[in-house]
KOLBA-697910 format. One record per residue (C-alpha): x, y, z; residue in three letters; residue number from 1. Coordinates in pm, 1 decimal. Last residue first. Layout:
<recs>
REC       east      north         up   code   pos
REC          X          Y          Z    ALA   NUM
...
</recs>
This chain:
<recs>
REC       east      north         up   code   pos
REC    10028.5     8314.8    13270.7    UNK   112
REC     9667.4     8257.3    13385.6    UNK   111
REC     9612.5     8492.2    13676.9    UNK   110
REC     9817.3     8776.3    13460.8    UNK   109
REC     9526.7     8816.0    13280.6    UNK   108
REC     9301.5     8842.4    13568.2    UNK   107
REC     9535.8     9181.8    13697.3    UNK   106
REC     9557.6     9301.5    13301.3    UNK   105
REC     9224.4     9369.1    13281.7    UNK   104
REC     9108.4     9161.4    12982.1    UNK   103
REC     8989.5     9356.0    12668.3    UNK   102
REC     8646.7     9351.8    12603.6    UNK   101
REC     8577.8     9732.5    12555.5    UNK   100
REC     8872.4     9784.4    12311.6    UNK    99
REC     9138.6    10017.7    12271.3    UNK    98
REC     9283.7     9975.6    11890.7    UNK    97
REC     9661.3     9883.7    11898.3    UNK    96
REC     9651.6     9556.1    11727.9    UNK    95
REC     9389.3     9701.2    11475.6    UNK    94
REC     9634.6     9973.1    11389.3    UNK    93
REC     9869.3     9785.5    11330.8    UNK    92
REC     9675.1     9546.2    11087.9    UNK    91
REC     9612.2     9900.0    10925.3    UNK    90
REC     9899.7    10029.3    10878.0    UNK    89
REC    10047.6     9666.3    10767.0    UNK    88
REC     9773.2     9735.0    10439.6    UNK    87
REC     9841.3    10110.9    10382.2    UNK    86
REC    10222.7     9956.5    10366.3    UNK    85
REC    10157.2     9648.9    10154.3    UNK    84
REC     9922.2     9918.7     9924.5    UNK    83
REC    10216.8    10143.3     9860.4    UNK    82
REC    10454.8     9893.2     9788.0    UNK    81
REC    10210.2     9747.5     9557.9    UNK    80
REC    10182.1    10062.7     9370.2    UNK    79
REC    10533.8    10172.0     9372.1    UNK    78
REC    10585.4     9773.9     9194.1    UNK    77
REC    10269.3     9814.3     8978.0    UNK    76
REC    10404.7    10155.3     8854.7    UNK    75
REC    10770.8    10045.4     8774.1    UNK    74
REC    10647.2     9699.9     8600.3    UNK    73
REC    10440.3     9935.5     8402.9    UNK    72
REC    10734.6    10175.6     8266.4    UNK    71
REC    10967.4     9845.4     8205.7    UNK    70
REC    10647.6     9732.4     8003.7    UNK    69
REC    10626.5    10055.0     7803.4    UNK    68
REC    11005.5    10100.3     7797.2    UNK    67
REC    11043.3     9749.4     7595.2    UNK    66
REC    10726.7     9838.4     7338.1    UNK    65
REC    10648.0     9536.8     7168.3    UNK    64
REC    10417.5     9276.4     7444.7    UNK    63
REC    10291.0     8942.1     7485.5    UNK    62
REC    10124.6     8883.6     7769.6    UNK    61
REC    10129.7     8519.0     7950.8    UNK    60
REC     9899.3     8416.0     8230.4    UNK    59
REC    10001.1     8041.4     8348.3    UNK    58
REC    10327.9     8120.0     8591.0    UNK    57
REC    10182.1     8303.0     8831.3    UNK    56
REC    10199.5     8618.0     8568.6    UNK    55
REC    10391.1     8568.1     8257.3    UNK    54
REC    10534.2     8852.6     8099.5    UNK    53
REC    10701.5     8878.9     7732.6    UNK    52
REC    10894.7     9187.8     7574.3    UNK    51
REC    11082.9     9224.5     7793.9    UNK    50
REC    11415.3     9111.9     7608.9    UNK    49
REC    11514.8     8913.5     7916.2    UNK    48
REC    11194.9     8781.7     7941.9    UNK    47
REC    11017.1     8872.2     8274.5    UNK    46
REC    10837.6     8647.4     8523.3    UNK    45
REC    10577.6     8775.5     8762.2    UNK    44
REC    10451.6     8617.5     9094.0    UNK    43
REC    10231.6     8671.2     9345.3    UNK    42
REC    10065.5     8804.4     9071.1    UNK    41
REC     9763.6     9065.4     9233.6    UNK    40
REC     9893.3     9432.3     9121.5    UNK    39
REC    10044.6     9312.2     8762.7    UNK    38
REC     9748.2     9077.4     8678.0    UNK    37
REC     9504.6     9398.3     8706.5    UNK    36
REC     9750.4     9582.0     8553.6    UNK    35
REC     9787.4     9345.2     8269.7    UNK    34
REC     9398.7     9244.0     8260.7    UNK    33
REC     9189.8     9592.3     8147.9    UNK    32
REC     8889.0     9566.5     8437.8    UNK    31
REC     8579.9     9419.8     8403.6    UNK    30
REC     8385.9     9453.3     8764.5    UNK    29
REC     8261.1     9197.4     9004.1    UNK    28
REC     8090.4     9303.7     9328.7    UNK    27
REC     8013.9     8925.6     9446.1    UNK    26
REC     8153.5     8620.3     9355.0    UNK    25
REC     7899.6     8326.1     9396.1    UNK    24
REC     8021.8     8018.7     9586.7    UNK    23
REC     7796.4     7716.5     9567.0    UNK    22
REC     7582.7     7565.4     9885.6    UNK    21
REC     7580.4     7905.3     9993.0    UNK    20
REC     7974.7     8125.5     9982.6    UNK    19
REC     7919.9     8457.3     9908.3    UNK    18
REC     8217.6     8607.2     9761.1    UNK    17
REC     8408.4     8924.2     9821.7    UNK    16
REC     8553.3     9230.1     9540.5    UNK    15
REC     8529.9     9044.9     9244.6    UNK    14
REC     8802.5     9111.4     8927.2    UNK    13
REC     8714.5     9033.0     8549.2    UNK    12
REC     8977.4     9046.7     8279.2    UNK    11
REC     9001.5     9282.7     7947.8    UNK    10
REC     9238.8     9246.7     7704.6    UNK     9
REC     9074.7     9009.4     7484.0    UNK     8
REC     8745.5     9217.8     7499.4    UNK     7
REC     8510.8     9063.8     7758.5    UNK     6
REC     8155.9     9028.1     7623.5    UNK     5
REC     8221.3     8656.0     7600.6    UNK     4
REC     8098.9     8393.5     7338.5    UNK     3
REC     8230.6     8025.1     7448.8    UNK     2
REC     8474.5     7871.5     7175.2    UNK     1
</recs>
């Protein structure tokens, strides 16, 4: 086994990666792994007790407390509601965003 100063609860997360002749991930921070997991899964399988998540179908978690994980599983889903929207507001915005090299809509109309 490989020493780690990761505590067994504890993933890491990178914010971009700089790709040279090998990738290096850049802006990396430990962060506690089942919210972490929660927020990024694109998927996330329940036991019916609920007392067992897997994340993307290879990251299990193991947990007691029934109203504790029904209580996360709450938060992440507000959460990633909440970041979908912020994240189509954007990509809107974007689309709608006056810009100096836009084609005049005379030559435009040229090639349709």
């Amino acid at each position: 086994e490989l020493p780690s100063t990761l505590a067994p609860h504890e993933g890491l997360a990178f914010g971009s990666i700089l790709q040279t002749h090998m990738p290096f991930m850049m802006h990396v921070t430990r962060c506690p792994a089942l919210p972490l997991a929660l927020l990024c899964a694109a998927r996330v399988d329940v036991a019916s007790d609920c007392k067992m998540l897997i994340c993307d179908q290879w990251l299990q978690f193991s947990l007691e407390d029934t109203d504790e994980v029904l209580c996360l599983l709450e938060d992440a889903l507000v959460l990633r509601i909440s970041m979908h929207r912020a994240l189509d507001e954007e990509v809107l915005n974007l689309f709608e965003a006056d810009c100096d090299d836009d084609v005049p809509e005379d030559l435009a109309s040229n090639f349709c």
